[in-house]
C-alpha positions in Angstrom: 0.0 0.0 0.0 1.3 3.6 -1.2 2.1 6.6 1.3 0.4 8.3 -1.4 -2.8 7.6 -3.4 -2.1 7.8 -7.1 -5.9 6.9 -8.2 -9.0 5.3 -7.0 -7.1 2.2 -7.1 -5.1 2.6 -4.5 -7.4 4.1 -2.1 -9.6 0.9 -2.9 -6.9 -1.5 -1.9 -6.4 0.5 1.8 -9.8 0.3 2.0 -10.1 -3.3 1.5 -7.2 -3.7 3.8 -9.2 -1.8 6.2 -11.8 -4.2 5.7 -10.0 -7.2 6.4 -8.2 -6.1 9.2 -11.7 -5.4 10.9 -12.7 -9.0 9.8 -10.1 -10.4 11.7 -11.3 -8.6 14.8 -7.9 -6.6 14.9 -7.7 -2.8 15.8 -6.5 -0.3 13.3 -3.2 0.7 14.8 0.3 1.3 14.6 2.1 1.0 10.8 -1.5 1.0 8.8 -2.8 3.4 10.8 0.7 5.5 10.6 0.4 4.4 6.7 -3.0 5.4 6.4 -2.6 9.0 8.3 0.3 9.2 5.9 -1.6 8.8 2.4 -4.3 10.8 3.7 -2.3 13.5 4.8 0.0 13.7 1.5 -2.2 12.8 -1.6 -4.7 14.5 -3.3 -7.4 15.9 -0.7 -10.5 14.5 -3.6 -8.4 11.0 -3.1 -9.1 11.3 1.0 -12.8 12.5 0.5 -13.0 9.0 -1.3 -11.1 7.1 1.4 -13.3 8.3 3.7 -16.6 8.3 1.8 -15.8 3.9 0.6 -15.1 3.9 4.7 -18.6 5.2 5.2 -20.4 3.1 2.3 -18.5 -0.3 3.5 -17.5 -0.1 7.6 -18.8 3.1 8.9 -17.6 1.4 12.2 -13.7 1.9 11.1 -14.3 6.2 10.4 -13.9 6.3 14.4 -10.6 5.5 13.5 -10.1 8.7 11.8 -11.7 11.0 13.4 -9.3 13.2 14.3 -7.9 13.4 10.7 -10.9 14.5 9.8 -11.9 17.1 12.2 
């Protein structure tokens, strides 16, 4: 997974890892939560709005992750 979303692709594979990580019952923490925070923070802010927007459509329950990156 990038630092920094290039396209919709990539932001659809962190969202699927996302995904999977909550299927396994594990917290989103440390190096893909430092990895997401980090593509969020440094690629295009219409690539974010999607991040956060395929968050909402598929696991609303992971946007408490991000809360503060989005406040």
């Amino acid at each position: 997974m990038p630092y920094r979303w290039n396209d919709r692709q990539d932001v659809d594979e962190a969202v699927v890892v996302v995904m999977n990580t909550l299927d396994q019952n594990q917290e989103i923490g440390g190096w893909l939560m430092r990895t997401l925070q980090q593509a969020v923070n440094d690629s295009d802010p219409k690539l974010a709005q999607y991040f956060f927007t395929e968050l909402e459509r598929h696991r609303p329950e992971a946007l408490k992750y991000f809360r503060r990156l989005t406040v």
